[in-house]
Backbone bond lengths (Angstrom), bond angles and torsions (degrees), N, CA, C in turn:
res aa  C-N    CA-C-N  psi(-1)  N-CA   C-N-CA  omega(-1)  CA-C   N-CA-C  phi
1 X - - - 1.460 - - 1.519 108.41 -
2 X 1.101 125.28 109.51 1.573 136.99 -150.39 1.445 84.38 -115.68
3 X 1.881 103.27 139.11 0.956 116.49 -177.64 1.677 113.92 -103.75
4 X 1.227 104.19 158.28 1.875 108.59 -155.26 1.410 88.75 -130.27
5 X 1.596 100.85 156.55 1.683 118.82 168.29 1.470 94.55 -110.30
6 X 1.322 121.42 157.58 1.408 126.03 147.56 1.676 118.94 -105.68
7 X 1.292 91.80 6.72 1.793 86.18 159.35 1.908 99.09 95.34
8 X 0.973 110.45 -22.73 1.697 121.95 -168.06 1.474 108.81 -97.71
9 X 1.563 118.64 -15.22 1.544 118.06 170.85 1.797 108.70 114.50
10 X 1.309 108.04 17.50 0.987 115.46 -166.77 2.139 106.83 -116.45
11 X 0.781 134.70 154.31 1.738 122.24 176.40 1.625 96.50 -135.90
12 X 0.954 125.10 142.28 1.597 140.72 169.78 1.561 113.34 -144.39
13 X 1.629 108.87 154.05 1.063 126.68 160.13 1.742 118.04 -132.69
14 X 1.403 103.14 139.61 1.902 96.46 -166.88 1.670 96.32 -126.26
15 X 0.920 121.36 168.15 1.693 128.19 171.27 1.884 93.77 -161.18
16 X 1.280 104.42 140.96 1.626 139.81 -154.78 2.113 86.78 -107.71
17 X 0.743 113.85 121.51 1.791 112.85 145.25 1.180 137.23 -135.37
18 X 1.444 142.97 -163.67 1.786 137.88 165.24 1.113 94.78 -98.65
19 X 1.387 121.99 155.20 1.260 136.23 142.40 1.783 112.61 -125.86
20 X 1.265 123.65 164.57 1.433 123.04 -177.62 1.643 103.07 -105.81
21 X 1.101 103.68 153.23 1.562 96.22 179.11 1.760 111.95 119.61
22 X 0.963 110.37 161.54 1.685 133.69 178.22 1.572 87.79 -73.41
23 X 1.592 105.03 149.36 1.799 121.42 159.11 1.966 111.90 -43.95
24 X 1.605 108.94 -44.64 1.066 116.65 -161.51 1.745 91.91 -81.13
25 X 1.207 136.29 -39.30 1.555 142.76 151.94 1.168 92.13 -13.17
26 X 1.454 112.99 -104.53 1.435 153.77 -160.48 1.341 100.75 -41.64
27 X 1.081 122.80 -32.01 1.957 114.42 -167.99 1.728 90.62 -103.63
28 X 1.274 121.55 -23.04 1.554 105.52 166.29 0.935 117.00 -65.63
29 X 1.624 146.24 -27.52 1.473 156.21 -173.30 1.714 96.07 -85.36
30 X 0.868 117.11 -30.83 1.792 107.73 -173.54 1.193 124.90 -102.88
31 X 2.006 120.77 -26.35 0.969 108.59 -151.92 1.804 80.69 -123.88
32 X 1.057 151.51 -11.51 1.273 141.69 158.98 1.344 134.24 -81.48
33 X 1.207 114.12 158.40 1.758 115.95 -174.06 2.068 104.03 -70.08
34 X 1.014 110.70 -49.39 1.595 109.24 164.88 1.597 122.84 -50.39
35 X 1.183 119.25 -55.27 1.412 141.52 154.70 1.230 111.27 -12.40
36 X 1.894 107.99 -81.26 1.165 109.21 -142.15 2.226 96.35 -93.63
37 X 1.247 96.79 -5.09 1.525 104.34 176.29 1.427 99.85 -81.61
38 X 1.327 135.86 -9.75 1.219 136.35 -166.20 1.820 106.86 -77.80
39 X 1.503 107.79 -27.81 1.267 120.39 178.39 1.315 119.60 -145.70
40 X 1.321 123.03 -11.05 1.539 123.61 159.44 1.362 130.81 -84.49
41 X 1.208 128.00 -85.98 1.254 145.68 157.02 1.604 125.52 -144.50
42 X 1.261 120.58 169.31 1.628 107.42 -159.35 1.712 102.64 -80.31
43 X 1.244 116.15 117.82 1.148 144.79 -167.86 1.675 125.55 -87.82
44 X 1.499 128.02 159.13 1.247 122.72 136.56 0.878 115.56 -144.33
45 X 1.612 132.80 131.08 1.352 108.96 140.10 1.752 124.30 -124.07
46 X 1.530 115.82 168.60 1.387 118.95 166.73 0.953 99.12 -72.65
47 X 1.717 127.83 150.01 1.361 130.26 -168.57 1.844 98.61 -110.04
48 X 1.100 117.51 63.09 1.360 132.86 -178.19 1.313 141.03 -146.15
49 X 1.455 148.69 139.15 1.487 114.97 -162.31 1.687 104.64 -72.48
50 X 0.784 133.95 -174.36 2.004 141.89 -162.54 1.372 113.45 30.95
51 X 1.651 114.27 10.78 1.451 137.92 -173.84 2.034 93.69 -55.36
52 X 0.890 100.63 154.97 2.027 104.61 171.57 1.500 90.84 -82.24
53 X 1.398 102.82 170.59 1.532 143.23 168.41 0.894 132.14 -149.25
54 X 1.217 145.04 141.83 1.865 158.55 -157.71 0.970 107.89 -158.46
55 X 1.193 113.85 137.45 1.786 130.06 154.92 1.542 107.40 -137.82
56 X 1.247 111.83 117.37 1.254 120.19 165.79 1.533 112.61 -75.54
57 X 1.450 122.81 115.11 1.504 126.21 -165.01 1.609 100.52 -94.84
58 X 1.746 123.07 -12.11 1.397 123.71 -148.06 1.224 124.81 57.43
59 X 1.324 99.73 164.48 1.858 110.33 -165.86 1.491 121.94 84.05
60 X 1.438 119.09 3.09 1.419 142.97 -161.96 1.521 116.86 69.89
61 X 1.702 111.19 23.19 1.740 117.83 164.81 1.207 94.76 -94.85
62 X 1.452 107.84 140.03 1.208 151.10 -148.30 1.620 110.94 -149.63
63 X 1.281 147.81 56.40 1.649 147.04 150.59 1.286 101.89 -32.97
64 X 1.452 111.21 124.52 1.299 121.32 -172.07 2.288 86.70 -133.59
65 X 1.505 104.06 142.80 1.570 104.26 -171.67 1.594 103.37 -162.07
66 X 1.306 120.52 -174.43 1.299 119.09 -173.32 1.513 113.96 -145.38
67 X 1.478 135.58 136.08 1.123 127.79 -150.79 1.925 103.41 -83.86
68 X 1.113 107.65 158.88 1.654 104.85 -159.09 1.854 84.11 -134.90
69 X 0.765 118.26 -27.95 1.735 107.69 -161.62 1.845 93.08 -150.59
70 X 1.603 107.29 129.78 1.130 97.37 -177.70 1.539 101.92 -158.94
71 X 1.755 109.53 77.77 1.401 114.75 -163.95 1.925 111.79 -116.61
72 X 1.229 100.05 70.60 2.099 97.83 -173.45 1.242 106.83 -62.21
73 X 1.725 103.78 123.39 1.472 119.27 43.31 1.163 102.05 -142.88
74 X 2.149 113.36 44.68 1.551 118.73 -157.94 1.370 89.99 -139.47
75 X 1.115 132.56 -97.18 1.705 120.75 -168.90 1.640 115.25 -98.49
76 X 1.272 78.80 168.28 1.842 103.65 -178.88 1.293 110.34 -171.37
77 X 1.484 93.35 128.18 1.410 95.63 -174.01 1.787 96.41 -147.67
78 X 1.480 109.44 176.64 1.533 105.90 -164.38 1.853 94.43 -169.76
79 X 1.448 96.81 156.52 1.279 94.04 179.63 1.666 122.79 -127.74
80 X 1.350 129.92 79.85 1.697 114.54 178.30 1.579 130.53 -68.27
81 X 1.606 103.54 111.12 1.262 86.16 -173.46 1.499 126.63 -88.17
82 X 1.085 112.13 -21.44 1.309 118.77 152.36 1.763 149.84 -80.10
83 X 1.845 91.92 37.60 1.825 97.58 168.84 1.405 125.98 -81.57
84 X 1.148 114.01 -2.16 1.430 133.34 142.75 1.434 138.00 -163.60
85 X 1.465 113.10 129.64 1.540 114.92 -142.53 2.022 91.32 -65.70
86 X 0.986 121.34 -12.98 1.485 88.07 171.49 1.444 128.17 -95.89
87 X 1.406 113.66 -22.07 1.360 118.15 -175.30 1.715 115.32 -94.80
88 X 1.319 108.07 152.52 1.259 116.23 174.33 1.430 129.85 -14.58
89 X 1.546 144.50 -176.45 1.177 138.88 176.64 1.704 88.01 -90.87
90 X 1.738 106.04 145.18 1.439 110.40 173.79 1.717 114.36 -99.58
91 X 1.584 103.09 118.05 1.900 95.89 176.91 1.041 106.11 -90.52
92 X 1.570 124.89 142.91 1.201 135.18 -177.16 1.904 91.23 -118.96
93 X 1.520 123.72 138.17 1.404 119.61 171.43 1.543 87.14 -140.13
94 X 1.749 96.68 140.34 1.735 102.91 174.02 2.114 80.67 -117.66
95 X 1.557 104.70 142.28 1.540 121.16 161.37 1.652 101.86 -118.03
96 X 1.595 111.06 118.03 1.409 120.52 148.85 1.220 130.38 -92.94
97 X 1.480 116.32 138.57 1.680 125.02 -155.83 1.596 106.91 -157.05
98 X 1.412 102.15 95.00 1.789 112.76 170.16 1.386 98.62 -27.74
99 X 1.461 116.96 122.51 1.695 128.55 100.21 0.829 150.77 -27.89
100 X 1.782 120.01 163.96 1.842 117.61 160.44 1.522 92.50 -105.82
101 X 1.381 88.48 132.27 2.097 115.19 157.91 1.374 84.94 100.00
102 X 1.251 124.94 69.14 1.455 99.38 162.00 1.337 131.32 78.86
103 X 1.375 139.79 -15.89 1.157 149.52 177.74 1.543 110.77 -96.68
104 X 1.473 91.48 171.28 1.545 112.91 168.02 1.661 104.53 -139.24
105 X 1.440 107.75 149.26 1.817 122.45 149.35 1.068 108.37 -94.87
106 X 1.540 110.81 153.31 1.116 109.44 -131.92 1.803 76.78 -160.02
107 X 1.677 121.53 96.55 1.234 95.86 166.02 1.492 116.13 -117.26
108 X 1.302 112.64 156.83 1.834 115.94 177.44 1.625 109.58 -116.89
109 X 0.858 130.90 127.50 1.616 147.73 170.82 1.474 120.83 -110.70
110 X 1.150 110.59 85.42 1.866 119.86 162.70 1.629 118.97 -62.44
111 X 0.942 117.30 121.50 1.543 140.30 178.30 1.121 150.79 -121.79
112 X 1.053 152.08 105.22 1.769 157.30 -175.14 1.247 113.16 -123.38
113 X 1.787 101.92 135.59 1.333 118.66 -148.08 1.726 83.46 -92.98
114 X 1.758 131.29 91.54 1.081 139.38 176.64 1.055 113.63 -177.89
115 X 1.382 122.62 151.75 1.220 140.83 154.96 1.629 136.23 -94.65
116 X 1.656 97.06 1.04 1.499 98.88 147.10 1.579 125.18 -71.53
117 X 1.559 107.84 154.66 1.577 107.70 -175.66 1.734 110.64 -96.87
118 X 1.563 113.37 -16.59 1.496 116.20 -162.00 1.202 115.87 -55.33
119 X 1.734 112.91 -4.35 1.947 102.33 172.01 1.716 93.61 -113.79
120 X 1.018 119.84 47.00 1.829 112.36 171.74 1.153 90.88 -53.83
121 X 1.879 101.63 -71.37 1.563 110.46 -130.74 1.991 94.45 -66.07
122 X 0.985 132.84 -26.43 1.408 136.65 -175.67 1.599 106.78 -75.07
123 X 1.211 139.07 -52.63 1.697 123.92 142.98 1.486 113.02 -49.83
124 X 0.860 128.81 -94.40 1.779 116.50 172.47 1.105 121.85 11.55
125 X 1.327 128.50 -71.89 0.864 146.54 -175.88 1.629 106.71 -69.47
126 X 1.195 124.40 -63.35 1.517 108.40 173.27 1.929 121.40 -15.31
127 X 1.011 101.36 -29.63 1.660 97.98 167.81 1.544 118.77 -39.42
128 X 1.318 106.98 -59.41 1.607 119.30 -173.05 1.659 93.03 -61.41
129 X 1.075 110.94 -61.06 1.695 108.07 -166.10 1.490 115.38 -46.00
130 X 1.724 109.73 -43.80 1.490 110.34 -173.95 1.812 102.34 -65.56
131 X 1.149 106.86 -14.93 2.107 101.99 -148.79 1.497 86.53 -70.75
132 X 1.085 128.02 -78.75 1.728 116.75 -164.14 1.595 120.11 -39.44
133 X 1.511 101.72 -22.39 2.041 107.89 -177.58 0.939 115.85 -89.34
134 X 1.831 115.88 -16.62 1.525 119.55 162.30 1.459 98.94 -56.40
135 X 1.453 100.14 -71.82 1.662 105.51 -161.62 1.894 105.30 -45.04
136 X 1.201 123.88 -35.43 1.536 115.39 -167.83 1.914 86.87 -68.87
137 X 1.595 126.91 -31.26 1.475 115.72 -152.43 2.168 89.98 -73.93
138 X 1.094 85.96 -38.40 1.316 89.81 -173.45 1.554 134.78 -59.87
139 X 1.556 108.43 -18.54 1.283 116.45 155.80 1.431 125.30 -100.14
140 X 1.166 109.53 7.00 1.200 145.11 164.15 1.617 104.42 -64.64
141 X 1.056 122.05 -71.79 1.467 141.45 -153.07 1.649 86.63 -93.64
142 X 0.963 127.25 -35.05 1.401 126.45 173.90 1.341 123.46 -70.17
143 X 1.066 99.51 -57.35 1.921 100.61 -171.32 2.019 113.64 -118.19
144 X 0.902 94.06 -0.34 1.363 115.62 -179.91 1.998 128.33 -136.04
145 X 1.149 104.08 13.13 1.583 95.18 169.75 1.085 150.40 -96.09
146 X 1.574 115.30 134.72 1.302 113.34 -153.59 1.241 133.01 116.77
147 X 1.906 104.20 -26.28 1.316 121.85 -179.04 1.639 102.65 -82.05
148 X 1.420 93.69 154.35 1.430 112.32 151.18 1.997 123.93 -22.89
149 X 0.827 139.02 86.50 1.488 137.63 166.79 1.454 111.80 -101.32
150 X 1.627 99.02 150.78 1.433 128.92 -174.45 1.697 91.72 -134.25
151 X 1.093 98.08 154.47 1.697 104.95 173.52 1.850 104.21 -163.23
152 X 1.291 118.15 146.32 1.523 126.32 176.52 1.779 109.79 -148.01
153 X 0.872 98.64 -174.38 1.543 108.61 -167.44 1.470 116.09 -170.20
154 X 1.267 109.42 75.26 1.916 136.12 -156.98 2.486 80.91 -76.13
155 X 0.924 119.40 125.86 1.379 126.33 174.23 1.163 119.89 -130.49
156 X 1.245 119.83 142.86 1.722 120.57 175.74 2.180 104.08 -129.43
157 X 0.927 96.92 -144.97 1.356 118.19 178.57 1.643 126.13 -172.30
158 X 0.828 113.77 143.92 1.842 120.88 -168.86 1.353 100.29 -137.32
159 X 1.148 108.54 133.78 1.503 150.47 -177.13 1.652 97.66 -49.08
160 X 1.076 110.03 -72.53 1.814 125.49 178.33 1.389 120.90 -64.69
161 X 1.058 89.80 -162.13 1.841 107.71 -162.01 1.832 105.92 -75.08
162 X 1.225 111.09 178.30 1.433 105.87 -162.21 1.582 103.81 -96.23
163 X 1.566 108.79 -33.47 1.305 113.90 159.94 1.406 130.02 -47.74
164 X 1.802 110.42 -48.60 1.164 112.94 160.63 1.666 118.94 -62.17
165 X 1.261 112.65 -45.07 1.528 96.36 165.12 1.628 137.14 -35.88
166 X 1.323 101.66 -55.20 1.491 108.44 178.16 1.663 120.28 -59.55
167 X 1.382 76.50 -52.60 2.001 96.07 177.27 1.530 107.03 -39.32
168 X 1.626 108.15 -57.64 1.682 111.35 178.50 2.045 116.17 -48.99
169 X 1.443 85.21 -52.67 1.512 101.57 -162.32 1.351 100.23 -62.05
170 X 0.905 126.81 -19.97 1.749 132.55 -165.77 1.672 88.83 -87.98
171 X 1.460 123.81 -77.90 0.759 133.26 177.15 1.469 118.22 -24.76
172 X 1.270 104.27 -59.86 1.920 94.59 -174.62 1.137 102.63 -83.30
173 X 1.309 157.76 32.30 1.843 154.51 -139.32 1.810 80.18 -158.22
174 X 1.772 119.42 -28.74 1.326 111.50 -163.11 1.348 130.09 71.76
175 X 1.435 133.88 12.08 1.099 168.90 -118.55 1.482 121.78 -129.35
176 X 1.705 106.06 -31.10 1.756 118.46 -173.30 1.214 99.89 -56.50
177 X 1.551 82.26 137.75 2.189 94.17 158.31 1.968 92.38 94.48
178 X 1.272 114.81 -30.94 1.381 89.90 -154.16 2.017 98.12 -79.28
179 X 1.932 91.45 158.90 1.389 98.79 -161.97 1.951 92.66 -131.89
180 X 1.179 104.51 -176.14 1.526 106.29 176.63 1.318 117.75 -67.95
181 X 1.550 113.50 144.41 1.272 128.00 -164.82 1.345 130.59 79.64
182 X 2.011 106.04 -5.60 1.563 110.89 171.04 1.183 117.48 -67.93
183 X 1.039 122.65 153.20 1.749 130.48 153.24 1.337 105.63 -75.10
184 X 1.310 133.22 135.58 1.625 126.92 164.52 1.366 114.13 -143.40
185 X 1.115 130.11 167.79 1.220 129.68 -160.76 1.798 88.96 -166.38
186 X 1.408 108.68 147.33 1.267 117.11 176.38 1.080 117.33 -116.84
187 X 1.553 110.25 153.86 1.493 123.41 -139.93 1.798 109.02 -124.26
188 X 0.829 124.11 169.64 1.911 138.32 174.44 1.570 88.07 61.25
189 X 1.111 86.22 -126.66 1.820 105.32 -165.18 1.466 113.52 -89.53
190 X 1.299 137.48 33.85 0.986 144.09 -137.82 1.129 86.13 -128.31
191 X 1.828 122.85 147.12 1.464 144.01 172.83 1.551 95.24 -66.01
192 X 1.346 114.90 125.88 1.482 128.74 176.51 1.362 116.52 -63.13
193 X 1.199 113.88 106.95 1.598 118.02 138.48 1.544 128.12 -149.29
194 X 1.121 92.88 156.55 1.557 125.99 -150.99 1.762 100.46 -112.57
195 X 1.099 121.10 143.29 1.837 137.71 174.47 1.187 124.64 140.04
196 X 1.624 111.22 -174.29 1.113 117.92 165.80 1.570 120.13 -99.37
197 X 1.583 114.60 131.09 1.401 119.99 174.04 1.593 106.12 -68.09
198 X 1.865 106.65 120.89 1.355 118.71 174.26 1.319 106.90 -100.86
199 X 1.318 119.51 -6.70 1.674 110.07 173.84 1.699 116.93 -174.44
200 X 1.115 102.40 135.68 1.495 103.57 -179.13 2.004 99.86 -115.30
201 X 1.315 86.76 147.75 1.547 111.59 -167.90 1.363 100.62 -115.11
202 X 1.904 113.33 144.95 1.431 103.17 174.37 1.473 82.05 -165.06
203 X 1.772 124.94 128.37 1.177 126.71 163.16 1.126 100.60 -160.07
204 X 1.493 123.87 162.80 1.149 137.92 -168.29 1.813 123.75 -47.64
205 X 1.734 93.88 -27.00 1.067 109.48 160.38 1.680 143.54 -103.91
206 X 0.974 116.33 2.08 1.420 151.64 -163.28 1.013 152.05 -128.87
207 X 1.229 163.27 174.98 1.401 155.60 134.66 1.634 107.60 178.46
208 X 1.231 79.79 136.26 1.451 104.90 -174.57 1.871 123.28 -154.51
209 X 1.610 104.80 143.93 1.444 116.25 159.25 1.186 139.80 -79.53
210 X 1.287 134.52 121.74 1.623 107.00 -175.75 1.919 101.20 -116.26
211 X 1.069 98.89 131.18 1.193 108.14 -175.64 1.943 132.59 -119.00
212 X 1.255 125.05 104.37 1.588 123.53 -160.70 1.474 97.53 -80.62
213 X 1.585 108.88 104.69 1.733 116.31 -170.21 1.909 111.15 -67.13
214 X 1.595 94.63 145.58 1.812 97.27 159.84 1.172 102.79 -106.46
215 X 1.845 116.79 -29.62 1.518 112.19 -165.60 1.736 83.02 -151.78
216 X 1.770 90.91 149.98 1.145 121.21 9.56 1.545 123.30 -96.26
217 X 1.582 117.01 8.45 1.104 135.36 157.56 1.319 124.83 -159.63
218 X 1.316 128.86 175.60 1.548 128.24 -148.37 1.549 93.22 -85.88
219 X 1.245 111.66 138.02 1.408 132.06 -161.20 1.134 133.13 -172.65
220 X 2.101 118.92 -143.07 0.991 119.48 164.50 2.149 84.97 176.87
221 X 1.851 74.34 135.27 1.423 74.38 -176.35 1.978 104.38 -134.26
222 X 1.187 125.73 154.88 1.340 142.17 -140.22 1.326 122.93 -144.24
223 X 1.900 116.15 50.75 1.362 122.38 -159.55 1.431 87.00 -70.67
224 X 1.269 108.64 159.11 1.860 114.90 177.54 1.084 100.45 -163.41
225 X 1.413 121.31 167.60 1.406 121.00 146.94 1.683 100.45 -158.94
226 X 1.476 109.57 139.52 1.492 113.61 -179.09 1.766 107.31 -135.43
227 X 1.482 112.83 -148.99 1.262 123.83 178.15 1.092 129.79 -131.99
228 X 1.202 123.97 104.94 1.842 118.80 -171.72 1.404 111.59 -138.40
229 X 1.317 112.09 148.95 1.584 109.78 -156.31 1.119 141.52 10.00
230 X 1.467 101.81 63.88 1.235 123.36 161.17 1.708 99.75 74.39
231 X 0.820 92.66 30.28 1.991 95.64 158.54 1.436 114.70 -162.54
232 X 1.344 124.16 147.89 1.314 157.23 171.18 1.826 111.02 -59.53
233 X 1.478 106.77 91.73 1.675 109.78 173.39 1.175 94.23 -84.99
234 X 1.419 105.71 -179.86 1.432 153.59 149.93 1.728 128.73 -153.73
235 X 1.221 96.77 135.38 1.786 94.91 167.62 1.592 110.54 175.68
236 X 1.239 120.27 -147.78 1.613 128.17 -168.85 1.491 110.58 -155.84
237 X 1.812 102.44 116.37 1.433 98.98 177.89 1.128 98.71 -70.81
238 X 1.341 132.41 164.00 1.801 120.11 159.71 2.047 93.84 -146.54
239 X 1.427 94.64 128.38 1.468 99.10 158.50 1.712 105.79 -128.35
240 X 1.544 89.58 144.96 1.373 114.82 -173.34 1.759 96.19 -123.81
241 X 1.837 97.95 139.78 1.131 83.26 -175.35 2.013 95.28 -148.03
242 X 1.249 95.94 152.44 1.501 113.50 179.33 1.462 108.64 119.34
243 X 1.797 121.25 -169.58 1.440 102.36 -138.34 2.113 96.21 -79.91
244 X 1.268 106.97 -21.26 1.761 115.70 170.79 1.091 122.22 -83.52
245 X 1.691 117.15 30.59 1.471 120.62 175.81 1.293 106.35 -90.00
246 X 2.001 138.89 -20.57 1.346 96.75 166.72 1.514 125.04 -99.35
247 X 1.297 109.38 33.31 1.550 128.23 174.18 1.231 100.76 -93.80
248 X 1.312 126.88 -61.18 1.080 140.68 162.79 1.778 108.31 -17.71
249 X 1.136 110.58 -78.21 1.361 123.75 175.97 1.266 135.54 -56.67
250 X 1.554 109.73 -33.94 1.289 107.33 171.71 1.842 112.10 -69.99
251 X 1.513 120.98 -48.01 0.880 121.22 149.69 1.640 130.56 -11.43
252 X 1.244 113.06 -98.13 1.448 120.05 158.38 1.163 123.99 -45.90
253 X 1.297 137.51 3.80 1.455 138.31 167.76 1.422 95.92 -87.67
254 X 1.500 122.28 -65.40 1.410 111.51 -163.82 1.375 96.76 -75.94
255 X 1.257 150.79 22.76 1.781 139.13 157.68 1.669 91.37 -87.13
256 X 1.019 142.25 -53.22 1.293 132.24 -160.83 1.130 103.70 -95.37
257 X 1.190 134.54 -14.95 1.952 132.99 157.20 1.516 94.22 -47.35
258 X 1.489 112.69 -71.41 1.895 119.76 -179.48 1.508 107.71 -36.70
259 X 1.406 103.62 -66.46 1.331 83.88 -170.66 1.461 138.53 -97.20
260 X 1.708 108.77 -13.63 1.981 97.33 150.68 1.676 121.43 -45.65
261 X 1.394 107.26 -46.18 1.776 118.95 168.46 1.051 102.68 -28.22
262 X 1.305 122.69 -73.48 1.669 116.77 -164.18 1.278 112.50 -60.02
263 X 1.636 109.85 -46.76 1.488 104.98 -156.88 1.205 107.87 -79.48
264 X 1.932 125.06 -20.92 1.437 122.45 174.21 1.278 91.81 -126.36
265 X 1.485 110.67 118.39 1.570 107.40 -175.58 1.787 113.61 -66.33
266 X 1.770 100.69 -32.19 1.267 121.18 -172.29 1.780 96.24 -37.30
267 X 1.627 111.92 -36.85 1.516 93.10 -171.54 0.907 153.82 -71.65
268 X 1.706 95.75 5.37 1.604 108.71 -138.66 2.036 93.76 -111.11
């Protein structure tokens, strides 16, 4: 996702995708605090322009922003100014736009009011980060919309390399080798889950599983581990969804609190 000037002092980067679903679907998944926790992270927003915004990122980060554009069942847009204390406020705008068969396009445009380049590669790069949360929105909107969602994000940190990160985490989860279209299920002492892998992730910064849950409830879960300021994560998005998803969750939050703790003490 290559970043652009428009010549006026401004730099953006946008990326276009499908989503399934009605406009009124599609703008419930993006433009609400239930919505967008349904496949991002646990969220709020006021549904108003100067309305608040939250995203809980985990690890006790917290993006806090304010709504800038707020037109259903077509735009939304919002502004954080603090995703990094040196650079500009970051605009995020989602545009929804009927399809044929059922779908929508669906475009998002990241922005900073500058004509310095020193945060390209950090918008740029947001591409990789959004691609696996499309895919969770998308089975979302597919096989699950409308319902009740819970979502968490249990995180640790590792000392080493990111390769070595994954390699471990895979390893003790029981997990290596598996690719799209496996069934997997995790093994020893490992927080249970059960499905089929819908996508494997691999970038210079990243890597990740995406997985459509049977157990320990109907879902979608998102072991990963990447690199961000200058340290080596690991952890598991997990959304659970229907009317026992935040039972569901609280549950399974404190099993993988226990056991990232042990295995990365850093987490605890």
């Amino acid at each position: 996702m290559p970043m652009k000037s428009d010549g006026k002092g401004r730099r953006y980067a946008e990326l276009v995708f499908e989503m399934p679903g009605t406009p009124e679907q599609v703008w419930q998944a993006i433009a609400t605090g239930p919505g967008i926790t349904a496949w991002f992270v646990p969220s709020t927003v006021e549904e108003r322009v100067g309305g608040p915004v939250s995203f809980d990122l985990g690890g006790g980060n917290v993006s806090p922003g304010h709504v800038t554009a707020f037109e259903p069942p077509r735009r939304f847009a919002y502004e954080e100014p603090g995703w990094n204390p040196e650079a500009p406020p970051l605009a995020t705008e989602f545009v929804v736009e009927s399809d044929a068969g059922g779908q929508c396009r669906v475009r998002i445009v990241m922005s900073l009011e500058t004509e310095d380049d020193r945060w390209d590669g950090e918008i740029g790069g947001m591409e990789a980060g959004w691609a696996p949360f499309f895919e969770v929105m998308r089975i979302y909107l597919r096989d699950f919309a409308g319902e009740a969602a819970t979502s968490l994000r249990p995180m640790a940190t590792y000392a080493g390399s990111l390769d070595e990160a994954w390699r471990r985490f895979c390893a003790e989860l029981g997990i290596e080798g598996a690719s799209p279209g496996d069934r997997i299920e995790t093994a020893g002492g490992a927080p249970r889950l059960a499905g089929r892998v819908e996508r494997l992730g691999s970038t210079e910064h990243q890597k990740e599983l995406l997985i459509r849950l049977e157990a320990p409830s109907g879902g979608v879960a998102l072991p990963g581990a990447w690199s961000w300021g200058g340290q080596t994560h690991l952890g598991v998005s997990l959304f659970f969804y229907g009317p026992d998803s935040e039972a569901v969750a609280a549950r399974e939050g404190a099993v993988w609190e226990a056991w990232l703790g042990k295995l990365f003490p850093k987490a605890a």
